[in-house]
C-alpha positions in Angstrom: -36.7 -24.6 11.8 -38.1 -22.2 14.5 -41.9 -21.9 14.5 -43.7 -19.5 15.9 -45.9 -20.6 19.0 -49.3 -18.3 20.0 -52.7 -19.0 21.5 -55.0 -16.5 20.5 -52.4 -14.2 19.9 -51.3 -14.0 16.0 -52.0 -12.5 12.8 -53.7 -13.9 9.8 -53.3 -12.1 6.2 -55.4 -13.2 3.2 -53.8 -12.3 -0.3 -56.4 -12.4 -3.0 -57.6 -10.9 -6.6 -60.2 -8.7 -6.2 -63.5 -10.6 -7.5 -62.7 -13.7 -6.8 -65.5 -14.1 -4.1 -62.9 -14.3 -1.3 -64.3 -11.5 0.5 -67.4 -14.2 2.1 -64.9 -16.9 2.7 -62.4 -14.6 4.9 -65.3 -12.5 6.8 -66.5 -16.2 7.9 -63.1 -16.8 8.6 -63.3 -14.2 11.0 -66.9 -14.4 12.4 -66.2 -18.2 13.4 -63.3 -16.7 16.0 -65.8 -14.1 17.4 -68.1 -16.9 18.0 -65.6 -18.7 19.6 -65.6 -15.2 22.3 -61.7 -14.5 21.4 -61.8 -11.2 20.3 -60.6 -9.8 16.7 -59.5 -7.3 14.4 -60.2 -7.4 10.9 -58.9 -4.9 7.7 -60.1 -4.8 4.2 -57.1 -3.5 2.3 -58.7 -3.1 -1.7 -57.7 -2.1 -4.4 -60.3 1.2 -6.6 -61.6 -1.1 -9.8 -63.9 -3.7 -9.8 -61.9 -7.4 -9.9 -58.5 -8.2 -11.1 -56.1 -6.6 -8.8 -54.4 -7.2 -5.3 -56.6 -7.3 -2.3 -55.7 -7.8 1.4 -57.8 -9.0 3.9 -55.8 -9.2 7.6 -57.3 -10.9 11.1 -56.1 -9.8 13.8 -56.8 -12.3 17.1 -55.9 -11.2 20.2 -57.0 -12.9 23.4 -56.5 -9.3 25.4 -58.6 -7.5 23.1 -56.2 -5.2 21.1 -58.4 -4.0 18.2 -56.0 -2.0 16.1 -53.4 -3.2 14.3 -50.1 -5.0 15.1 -48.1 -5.2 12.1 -46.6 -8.0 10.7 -48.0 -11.4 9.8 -47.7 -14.5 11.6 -49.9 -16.7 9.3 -49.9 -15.6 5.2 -52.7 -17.4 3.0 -51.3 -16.3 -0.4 -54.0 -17.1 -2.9 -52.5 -14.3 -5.2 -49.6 -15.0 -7.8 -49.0 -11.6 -8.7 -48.2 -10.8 -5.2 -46.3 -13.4 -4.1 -43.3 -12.1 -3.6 -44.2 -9.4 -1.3 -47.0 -11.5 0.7 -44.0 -14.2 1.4 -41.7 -11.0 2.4 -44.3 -10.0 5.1 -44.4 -12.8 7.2 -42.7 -13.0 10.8 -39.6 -15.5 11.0 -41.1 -18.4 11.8 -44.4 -17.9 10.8 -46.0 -19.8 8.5 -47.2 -20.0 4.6 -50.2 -21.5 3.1 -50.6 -21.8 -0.8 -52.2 -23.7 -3.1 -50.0 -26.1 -3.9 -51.8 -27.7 -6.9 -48.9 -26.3 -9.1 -45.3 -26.9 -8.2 -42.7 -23.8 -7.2 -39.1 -23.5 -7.2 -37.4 -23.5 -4.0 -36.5 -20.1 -4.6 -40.1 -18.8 -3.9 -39.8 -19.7 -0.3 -37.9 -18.3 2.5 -35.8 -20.9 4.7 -37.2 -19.3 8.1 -40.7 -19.4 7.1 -42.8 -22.7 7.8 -44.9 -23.5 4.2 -48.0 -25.7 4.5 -49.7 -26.4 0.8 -52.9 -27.4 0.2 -53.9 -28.7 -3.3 -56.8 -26.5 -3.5 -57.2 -25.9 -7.4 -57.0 -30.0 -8.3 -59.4 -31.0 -5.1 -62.0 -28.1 -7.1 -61.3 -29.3 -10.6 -61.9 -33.3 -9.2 -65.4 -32.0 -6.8 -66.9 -29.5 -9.4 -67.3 -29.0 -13.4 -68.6 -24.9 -13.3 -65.6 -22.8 -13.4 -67.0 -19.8 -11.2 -68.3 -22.7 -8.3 -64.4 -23.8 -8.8 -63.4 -20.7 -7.7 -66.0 -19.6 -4.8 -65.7 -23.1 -2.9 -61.9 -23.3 -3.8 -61.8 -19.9 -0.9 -64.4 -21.9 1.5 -61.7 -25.2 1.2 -58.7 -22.8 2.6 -61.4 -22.0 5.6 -61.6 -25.7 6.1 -57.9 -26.4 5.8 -57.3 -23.4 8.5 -59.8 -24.6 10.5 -57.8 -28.0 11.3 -54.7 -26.1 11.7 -55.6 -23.4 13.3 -58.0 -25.6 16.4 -61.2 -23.6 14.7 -64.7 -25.1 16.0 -65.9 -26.5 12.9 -69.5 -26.4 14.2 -69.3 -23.2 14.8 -68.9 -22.5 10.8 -71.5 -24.4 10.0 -73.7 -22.6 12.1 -72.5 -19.7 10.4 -72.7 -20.9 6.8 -76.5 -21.5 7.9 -77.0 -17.9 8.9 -75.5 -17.1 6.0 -77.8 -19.1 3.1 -80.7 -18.9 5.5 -83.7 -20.2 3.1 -81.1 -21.2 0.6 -80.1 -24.4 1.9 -78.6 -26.4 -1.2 -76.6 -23.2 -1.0 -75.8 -23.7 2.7 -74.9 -27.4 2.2 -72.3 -27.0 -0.8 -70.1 -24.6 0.9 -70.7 -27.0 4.4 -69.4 -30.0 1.8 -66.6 -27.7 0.8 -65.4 -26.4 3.8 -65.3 -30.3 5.4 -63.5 -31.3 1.9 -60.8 -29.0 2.7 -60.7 -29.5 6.4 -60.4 -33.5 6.3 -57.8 -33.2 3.9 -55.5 -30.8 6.0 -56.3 -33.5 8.8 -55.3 -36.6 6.7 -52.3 -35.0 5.4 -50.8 -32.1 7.6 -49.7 -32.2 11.0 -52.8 -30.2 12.8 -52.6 -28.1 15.0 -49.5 -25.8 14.3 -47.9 -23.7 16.3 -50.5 -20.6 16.1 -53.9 -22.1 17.8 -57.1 -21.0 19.0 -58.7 -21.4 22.7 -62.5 -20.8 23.3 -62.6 -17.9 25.4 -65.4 -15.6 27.1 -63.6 -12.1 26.1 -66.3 -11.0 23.5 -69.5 -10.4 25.9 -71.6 -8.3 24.3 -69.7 -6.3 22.4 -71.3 -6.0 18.5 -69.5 -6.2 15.2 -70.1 -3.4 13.1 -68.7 -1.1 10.5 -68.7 2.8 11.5 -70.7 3.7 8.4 -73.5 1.6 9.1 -73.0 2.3 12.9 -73.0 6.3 12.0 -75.8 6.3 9.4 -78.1 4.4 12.4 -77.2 7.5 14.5 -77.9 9.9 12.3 -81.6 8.3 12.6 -81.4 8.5 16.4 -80.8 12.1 16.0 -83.7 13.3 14.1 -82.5 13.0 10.9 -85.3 12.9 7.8 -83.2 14.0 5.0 -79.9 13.2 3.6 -78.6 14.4 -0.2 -75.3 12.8 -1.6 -73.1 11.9 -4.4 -71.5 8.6 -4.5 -67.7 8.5 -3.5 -65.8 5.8 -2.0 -65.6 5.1 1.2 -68.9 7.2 2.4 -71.6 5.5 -0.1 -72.7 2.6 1.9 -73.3 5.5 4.6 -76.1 6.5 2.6 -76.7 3.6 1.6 -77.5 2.1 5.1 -79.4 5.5 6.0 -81.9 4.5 3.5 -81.7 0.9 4.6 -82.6 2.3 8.1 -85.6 4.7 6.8 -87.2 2.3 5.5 -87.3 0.1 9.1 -87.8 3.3 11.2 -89.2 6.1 8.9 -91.9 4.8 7.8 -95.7 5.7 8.8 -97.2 3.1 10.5 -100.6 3.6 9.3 -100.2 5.1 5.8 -97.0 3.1 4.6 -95.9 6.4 3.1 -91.8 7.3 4.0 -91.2 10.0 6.5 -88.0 11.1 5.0 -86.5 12.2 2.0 -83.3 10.5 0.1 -81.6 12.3 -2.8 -79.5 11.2 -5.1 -77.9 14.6 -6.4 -76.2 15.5 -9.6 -73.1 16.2 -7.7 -71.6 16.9 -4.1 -71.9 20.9 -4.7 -75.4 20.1 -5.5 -76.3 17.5 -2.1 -75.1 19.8 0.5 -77.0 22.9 -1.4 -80.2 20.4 -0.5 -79.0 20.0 3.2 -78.5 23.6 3.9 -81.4 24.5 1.9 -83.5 21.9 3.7 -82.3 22.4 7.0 -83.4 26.4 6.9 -86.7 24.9 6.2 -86.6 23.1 9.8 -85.8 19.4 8.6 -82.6 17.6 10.6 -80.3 16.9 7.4 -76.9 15.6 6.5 -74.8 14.9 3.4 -71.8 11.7 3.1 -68.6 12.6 1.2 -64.9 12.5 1.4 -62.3 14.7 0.5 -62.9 15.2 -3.2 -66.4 16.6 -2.3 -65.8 18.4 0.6 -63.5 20.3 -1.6 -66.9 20.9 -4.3 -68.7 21.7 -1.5 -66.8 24.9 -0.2 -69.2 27.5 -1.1 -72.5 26.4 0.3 -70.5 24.9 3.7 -69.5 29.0 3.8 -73.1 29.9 3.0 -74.5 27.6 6.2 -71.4 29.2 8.2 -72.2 33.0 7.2 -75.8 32.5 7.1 -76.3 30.5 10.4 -78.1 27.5 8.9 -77.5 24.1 10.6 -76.2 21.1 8.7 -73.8 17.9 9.5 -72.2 16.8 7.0 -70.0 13.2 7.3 -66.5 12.8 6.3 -65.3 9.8 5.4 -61.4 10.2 5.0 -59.1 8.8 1.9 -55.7 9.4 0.7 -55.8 12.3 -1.2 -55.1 14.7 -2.9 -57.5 14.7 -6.1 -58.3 11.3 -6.6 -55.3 10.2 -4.8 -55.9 6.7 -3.4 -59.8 6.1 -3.1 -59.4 2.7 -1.3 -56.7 3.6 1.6 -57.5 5.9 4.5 -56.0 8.6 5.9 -56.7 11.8 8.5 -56.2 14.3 5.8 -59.0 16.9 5.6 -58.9 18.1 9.5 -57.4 21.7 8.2 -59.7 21.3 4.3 -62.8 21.1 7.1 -61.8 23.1 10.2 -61.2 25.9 7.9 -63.9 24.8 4.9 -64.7 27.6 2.4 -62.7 30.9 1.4 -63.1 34.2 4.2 -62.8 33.2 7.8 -64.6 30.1 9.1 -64.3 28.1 11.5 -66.4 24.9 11.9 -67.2 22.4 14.7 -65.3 18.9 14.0 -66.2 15.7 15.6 -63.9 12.7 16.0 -65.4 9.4 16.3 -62.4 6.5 17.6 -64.7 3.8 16.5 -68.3 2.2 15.6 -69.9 3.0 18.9 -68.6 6.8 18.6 -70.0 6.7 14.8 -73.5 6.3 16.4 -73.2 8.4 19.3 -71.3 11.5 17.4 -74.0 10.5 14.2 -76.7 11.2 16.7 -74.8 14.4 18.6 -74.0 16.4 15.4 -77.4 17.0 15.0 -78.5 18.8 18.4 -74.5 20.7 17.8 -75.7 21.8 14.5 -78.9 23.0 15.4 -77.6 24.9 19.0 -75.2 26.3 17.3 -77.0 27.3 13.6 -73.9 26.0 11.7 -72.1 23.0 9.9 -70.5 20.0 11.9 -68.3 17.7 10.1 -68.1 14.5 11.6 -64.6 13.0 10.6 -64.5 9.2 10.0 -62.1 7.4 8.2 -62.0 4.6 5.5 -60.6 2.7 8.6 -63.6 3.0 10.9 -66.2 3.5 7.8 -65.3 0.5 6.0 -64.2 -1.6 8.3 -65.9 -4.0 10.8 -65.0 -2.9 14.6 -66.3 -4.7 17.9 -67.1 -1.9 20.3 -69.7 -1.8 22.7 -73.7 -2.0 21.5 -75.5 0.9 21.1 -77.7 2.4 23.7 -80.9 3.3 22.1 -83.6 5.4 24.6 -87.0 6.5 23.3 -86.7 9.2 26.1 -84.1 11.0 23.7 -85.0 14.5 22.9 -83.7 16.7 19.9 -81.9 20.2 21.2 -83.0 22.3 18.8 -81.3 25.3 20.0 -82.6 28.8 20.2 -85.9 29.0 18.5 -88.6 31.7 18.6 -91.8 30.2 18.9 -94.9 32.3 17.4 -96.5 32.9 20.8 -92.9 34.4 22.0 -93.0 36.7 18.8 -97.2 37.7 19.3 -95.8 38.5 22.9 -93.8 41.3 21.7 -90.6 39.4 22.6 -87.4 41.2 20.4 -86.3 39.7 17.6 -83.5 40.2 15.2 -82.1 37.3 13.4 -78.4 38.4 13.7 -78.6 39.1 17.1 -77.2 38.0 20.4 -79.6 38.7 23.2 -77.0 35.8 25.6 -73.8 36.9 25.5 -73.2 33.5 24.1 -72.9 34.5 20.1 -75.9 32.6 19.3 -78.7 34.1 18.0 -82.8 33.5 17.9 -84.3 32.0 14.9 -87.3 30.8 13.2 -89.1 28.1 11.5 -90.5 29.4 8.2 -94.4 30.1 8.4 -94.1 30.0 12.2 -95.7 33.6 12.0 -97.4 35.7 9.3 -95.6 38.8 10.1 -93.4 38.3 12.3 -89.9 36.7 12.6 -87.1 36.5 9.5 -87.4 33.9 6.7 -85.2 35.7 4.6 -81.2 34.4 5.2 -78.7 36.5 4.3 -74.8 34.8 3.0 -74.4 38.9 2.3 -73.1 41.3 5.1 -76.2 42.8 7.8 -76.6 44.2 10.6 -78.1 42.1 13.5 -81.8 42.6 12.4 -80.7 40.8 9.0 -80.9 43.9 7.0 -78.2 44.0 4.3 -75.6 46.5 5.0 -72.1 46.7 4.0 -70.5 49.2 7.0 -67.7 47.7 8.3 -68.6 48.0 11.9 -71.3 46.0 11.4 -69.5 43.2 9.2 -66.9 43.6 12.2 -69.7 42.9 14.8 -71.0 40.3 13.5 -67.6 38.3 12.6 -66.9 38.7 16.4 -70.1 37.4 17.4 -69.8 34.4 15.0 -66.1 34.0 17.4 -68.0 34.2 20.6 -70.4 31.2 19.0 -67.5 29.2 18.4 -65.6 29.5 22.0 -69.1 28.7 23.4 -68.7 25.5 21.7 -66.2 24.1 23.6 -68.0 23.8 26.2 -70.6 21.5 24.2 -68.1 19.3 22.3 -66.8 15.8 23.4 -64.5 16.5 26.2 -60.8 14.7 25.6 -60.2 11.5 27.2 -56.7 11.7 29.1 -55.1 8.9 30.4 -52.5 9.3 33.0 -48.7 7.2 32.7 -47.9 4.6 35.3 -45.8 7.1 36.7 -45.5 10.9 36.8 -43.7 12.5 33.7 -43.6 15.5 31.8 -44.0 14.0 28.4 -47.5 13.6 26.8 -48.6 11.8 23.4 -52.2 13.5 21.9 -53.8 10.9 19.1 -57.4 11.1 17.7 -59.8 9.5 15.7 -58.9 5.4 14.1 -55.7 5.5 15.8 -56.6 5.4 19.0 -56.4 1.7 19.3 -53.3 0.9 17.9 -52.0 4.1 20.0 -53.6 2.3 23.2 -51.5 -0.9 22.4 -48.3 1.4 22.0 -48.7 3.1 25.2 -48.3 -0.5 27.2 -45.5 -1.3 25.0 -43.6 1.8 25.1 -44.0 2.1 29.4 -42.3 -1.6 29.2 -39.2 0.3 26.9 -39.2 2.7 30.0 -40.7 5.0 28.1 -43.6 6.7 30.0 -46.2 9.4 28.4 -49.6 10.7 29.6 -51.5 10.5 26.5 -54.9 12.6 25.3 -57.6 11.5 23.2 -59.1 14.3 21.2 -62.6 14.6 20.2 -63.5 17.3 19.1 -62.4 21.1 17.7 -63.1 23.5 18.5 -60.6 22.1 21.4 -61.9 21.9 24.7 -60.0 24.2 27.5 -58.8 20.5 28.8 -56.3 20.2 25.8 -54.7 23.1 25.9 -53.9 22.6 29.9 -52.5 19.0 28.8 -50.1 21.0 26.4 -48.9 23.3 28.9 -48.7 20.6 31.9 -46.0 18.8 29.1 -42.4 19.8 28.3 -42.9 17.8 25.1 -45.8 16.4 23.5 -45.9 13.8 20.5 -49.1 14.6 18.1 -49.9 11.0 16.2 -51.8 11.0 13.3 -52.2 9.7 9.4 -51.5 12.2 7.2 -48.1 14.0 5.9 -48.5 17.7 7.2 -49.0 17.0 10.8 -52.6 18.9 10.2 -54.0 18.3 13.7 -50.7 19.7 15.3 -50.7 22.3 13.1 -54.3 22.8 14.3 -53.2 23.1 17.9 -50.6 25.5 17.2 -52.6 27.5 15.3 -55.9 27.8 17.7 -53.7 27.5 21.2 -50.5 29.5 20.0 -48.6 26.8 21.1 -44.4 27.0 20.6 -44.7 24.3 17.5 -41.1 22.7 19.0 -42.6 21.7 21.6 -45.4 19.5 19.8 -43.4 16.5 18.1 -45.1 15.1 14.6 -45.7 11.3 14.7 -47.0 10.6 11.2 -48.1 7.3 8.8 -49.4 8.3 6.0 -48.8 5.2 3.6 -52.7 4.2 2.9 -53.0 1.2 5.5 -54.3 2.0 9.0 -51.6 2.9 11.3 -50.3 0.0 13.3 -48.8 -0.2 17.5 -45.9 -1.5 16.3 -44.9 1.9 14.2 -46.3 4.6 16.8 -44.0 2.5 19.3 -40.7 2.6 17.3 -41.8 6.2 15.8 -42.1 7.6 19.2 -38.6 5.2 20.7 -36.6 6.8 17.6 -38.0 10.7 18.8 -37.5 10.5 22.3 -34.1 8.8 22.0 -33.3 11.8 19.7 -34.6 14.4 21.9 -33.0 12.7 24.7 -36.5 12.6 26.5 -35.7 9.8 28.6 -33.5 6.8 28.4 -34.0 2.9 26.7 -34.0 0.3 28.8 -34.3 -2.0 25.6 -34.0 -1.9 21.8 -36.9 -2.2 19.6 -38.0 -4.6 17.4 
């Protein structure tokens, strides 16, 4: 039989039960070939309850650094009966199969052109160890041992890692050391070692970090000034709050009095945190809420209120499959139009779109000084991919030197001066008005915010050319934020063509690895990252430099294209939908053949090859 053959090139899949205590035993897994400086990809694919069903965990090594995913699977550990039959389905011919093979199975559970390797996990547990639940947890760290021979892992560098891991705990540390070398001597004893798929110590991880955009976002959200966030638990943004507060309590904290210099509410309900964020950031303080889709769509009113009433406040998407409760545990990129356009009237808000970890931090940080500039709500649109999941980007740069841009505020000397004010009004040209801290004078300045019609001095007022005016000014506010926003990234093709590709957010890796593959199939694109609506002038001047340009993204109803045709009156025929929308993260190999099938179709250029 044909096996496959790859040095730091392949992909391993992990089928579990949720709450079996796998989740250590495959992170380790994956750490130990980061340590080894060959760089990896890793996905948690689980399931919404607590333990019993299907869960996924899939490492992805690539020696070149490709950090989104593949598809397909080289390498399946199926640990999950129920599941069998699809896990076995997934893998590459000539990949390979690892099971427990404790219990005996029919031939007919195996495919002929698939290489099975078993390991006798369950009776080496029941022979080592008497608890049931230790049976289980060092049954996971014996498949790490056994993939360790096969796969050329160093062994020391897991024990290293098991240290870190129990540090102080070191009976702890030395049972799952005993376990991991139980299952590793056996796979040497008893399997031909190494197969086909193999690791080689490399130098290709420098000093990249390996980090989950949720942590990586709520650390910037400290960077930027942040002192108060309000929230409502919801899958995938809660361990954004949660690592905010895990942050505070490092960084917020007085050195001399101990007491906390910031404020963490737990609110009744998502309508209820962003009514503290907007209610606190009138007041002056830097705050932010976490949701997803489900409470973005509770938190319509008061994200009009902030929009009407000019009060700053960043609020952090983390994307799911929706809609309603839809699939908590998958992602998508399906609230850009529920957040570009985010309460009833006309609004139009300021969206930021992080590609990964290090953007998390940097955008975290940035929404801040864009919500204060421009008095008004920024949505920063992660993903459960990026949230969730850990990412090796680049380390964050941290400067002390950092200052906050709080916009246009009136100071109290500026208003005792005589200097006009009127809280509506736009002394630039620019559509941004003045404001003022509360108490920053006892007679002077405007406290009072109006979400009612006014004239520019705030006075309430329901003439229509003054609701006119100031809708029209709030426009002007908005096209001077393209100037502000994260400017696209554009990346030319190997050779001049007048077809373009625009992708965003989480699939920007798996779209880089696509590019390469699809200039090999003699197909050649230019291709432009976007950051950030309101769009940049630079987007629109890609669109009109392109017969034909393929929008990629991860939800059904093309929203970003429809976003571009919308705000650029663009001819929609001439923007073609790419779109995954299944749940997983989107992988190279699909944006490759999606985009092959469409330009063969549109007869954009000819094959040279057929795909995969």
């Amino acid at each position: 039989m044909r096996a496959l053959t790859a040095t730091n090139d392949f992909v391993v899949k992990f089928a579990n039960v949720n709450g079996s205590g796998s989740a250590s035993a495959n992170t380790l897994f994956a750490k130990s070939i980061l340590r080894m400086g060959i760089p990896i990809a890793s996905r948690n694919i689980f399931p919404s309850n607590i333990q019993g069903l299907p869960t996924w965990f899939e490492v992805r090594v690539s020696g070149e650094g490709h950090l989104g995913r593949r598809g397909g699977v080289d390498l399946m550990v199926a640990m999950n009966p129920q599941t069998w039959d699809r896990d076995v389905a997934e893998i590459e011919p000539g990949g390979y199969l690892l099971y427990d093979s404790t219990k005996p199975l029919p031939k007919s559970k195996f495919r002929e052109d698939v290489n099975v390797i078993g390991v006798p996990l369950t009776e080496m547990c029941n022979a080592a160890y008497t608890d049931a639940r230790q049976r289980q947890l060092m049954k996971n760290i014996m498949y790490v041992g056994a993939l360790s021979a096969l796969l050329q892992i160093d062994p020391a560098v897991v024990e290293t890692l098991l240290g870190e891991q129990y540090k102080g705990k070191e009976r702890l540390a030395q049972s799952n050391r005993d376990a991991f070398h139980m299952g590793r001597d056996w796979a040497l004893r008893n399997l031909e070692c190494p197969i086909g798929l193999r690791l080689s110590a490399l130098d290709a991880v420098g000093e990249r970090i390996f980090v989950d955009g949720n942590s990586a976002a709520a650390l910037g959200a400290v960077y930027g000034g942040a002192t108060v966030c309000a929230w409502y638990p919801i899958t995938p943004s809660t361990s954004l709050a949660e690592a905010f507060e895990r942050y505070c309590r490092r960084l917020r904290m007085d050195p001399e009095t101990g007491k906390k210099r910031f404020a963490i509410v737990q609110a009744e309900d998502e309508l209820a945190s962003i009514g503290i964020v907007v209610g606190a950031a009138w007041n002056g303080a830097r705050a932010f809420t976490a949701t997803s889709g489900p409470g973005i769509s509770l938190m319509q009113e008061f994200v009009g209120l902030a929009y009407f009433a000019e009060i700053p406040a960043v609020i952090f998407d983390v994307q799911r499959a929706g809609p309603s409760t839809g699939m908590p545990t998958r992602t998508q990129q399906a609230d850009i139009l529920a957040a570009a356009y985010a309460s009833h009237g006309d609004t139009k808000h300021i969206l930021l779109f992080p590609e990964d970890p290090h953007e998390c931090f940097t955008m975290g940080a940035d929404a801040f000084d864009l919500a204060d500039r421009f008095q008004t709500p920024v949505f920063v649109m992660l993903d459960l991919d990026i949230g969730m999941n850990d990412w090796l980007c680049e380390p964050f740069r941290w400067d002390d030197a950092r200052r906050m841009d709080r916009g246009k505020v009136m100071t109290a000397e500026e208003l005792e001066a005589g200097k006009t004010f009127g809280r509506y009004l736009d002394v630039d040209g620019d559509g941004i008005p003045y404001r003022t801290y509360p108490g920053t004078h006892p007679s002077k300045g405007a406290f009072f915010t109006r979400g009612t019609s006014r004239d520019r001095f705030a006075r309430y007022t329901e003439q229509g050319s003054a609701y006119v005016d100031n809708m029209q000014r709030l426009l002007r506010k908005f096209e001077t934020a393209k100037a502000y926003v994260p400017r696209p990234v554009e990346r030319r093709a190997a050779q001049p063509t007048r077809d373009g590709v625009i992708y965003y957010g989480s699939s920007s890796a798996a779209m880089r690895e696509a590019l390469g593959a699809l200039e090999a199939d003699g197909i050649h694109l230019d291709a432009l990252r976007v950051r950030a609506f309101p769009f940049h002038d630079d987007v629109m001047d890609f669109i009109a430099r392109h017969d034909r340009v393929f929008v990629v993204e991860q939800n059904r109803d093309a929203q970003l294209r429809t976003l571009l045709t919308i705000e650029g009156c663009v001819d929609p025929a001439r923007l073609v939908p790419i779109l995954h929308y299944d749940g997983t993260p989107i992988t190279a190999r699909f944006i490759r053949a999606a985009i092959a099938d469409k330009a063969s179709a549109l007869n954009v250029v000819p094959l040279r090859k057929a795909m995969p």
